[in-house]
C-alpha positions in Angstrom: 34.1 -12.6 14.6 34.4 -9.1 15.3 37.6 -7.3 16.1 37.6 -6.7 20.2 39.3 -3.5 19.7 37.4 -2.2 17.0 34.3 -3.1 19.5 35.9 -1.2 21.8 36.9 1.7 19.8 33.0 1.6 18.2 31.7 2.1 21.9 34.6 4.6 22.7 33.2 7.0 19.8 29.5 6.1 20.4 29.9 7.4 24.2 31.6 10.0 22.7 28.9 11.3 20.6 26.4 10.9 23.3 28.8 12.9 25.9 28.9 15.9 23.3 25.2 15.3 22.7 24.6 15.6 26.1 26.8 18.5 26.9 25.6 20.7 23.6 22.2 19.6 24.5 22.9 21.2 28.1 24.4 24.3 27.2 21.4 24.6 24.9 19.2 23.7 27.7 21.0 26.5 30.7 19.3 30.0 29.3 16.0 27.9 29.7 16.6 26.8 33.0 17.6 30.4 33.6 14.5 32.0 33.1 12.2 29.2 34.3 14.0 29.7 37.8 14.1 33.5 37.3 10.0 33.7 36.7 9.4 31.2 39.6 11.5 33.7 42.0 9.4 36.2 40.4 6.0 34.6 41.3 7.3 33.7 44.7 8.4 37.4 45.2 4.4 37.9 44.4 3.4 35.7 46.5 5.3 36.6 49.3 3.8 40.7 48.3 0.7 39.4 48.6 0.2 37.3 51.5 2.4 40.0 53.5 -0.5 42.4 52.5 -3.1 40.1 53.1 -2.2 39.3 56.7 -1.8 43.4 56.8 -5.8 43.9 55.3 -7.0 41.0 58.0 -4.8 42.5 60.6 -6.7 46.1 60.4 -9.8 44.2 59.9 -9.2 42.3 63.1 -9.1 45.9 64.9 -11.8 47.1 62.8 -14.0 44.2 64.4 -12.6 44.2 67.8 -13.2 48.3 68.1 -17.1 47.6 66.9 -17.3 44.8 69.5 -16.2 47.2 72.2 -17.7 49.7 71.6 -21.5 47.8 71.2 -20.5 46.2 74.9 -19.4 49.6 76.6 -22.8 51.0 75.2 -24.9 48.4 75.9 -22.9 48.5 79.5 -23.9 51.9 79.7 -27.4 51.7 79.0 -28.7 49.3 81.0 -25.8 49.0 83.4 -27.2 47.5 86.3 -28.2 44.4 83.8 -25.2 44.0 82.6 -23.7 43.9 86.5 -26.2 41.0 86.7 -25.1 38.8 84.0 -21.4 39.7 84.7 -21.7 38.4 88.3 -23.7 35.6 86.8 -21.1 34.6 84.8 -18.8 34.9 86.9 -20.7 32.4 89.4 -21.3 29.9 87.0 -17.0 30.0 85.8 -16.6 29.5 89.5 -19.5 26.8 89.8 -17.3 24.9 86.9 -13.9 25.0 88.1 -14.8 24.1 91.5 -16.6 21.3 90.0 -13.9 19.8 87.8 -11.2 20.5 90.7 -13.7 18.0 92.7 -14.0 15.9 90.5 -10.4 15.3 89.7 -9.3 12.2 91.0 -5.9 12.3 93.5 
């Protein structure tokens, strides 16, 4: 049979040699780590850049489109003006129509 202690003192250095593996293996490892972590900042930095300038570009294109969307209605207001009092009235007969229709038909 084998010697309890010597078991013992067998495990004690194998654990040992694992814990320094381990621990050299980690210091080895941290400069790695380092600059993984340091180039993901980096591209979420980018990312950040470039969705903040995105939302900028669609933003002034927003106001771009909403300008051009004026400006056709207040000119096609202006050139046939008495049409367009028409259909404004007519739509707002027919929003009236609707809510006056779905307050009625609202049960109580």
């Amino acid at each position: 049979m084998t010697d309890p202690q010597s078991t013992h003192e067998k495990l004690a250095e194998v654990t040992a040699g694992v814990s320094g593996a381990l621990q050299n293996a980690a210091q080895e490892a941290k400069p790695v780590f380092e600059r993984i972590a340091d180039r993901i900042s980096d591209s979420i930095r980018d990312m950040a850049h470039h969705s903040r300038d995105a939302a900028v570009d669609a933003k002034k294109l927003l106001e771009q489109k909403t300008h051009q969307v004026t400006s056709t209605a207040e000119h096609y207001i202006h050139r046939a003006l008495f049409k367009s009092i028409l259909i404004a009235a007519g739509v707002g007969a027919a929003a009236a129509t609707l809510v006056i229709w779905l307050m009625r038909s609202r049960p109580r």
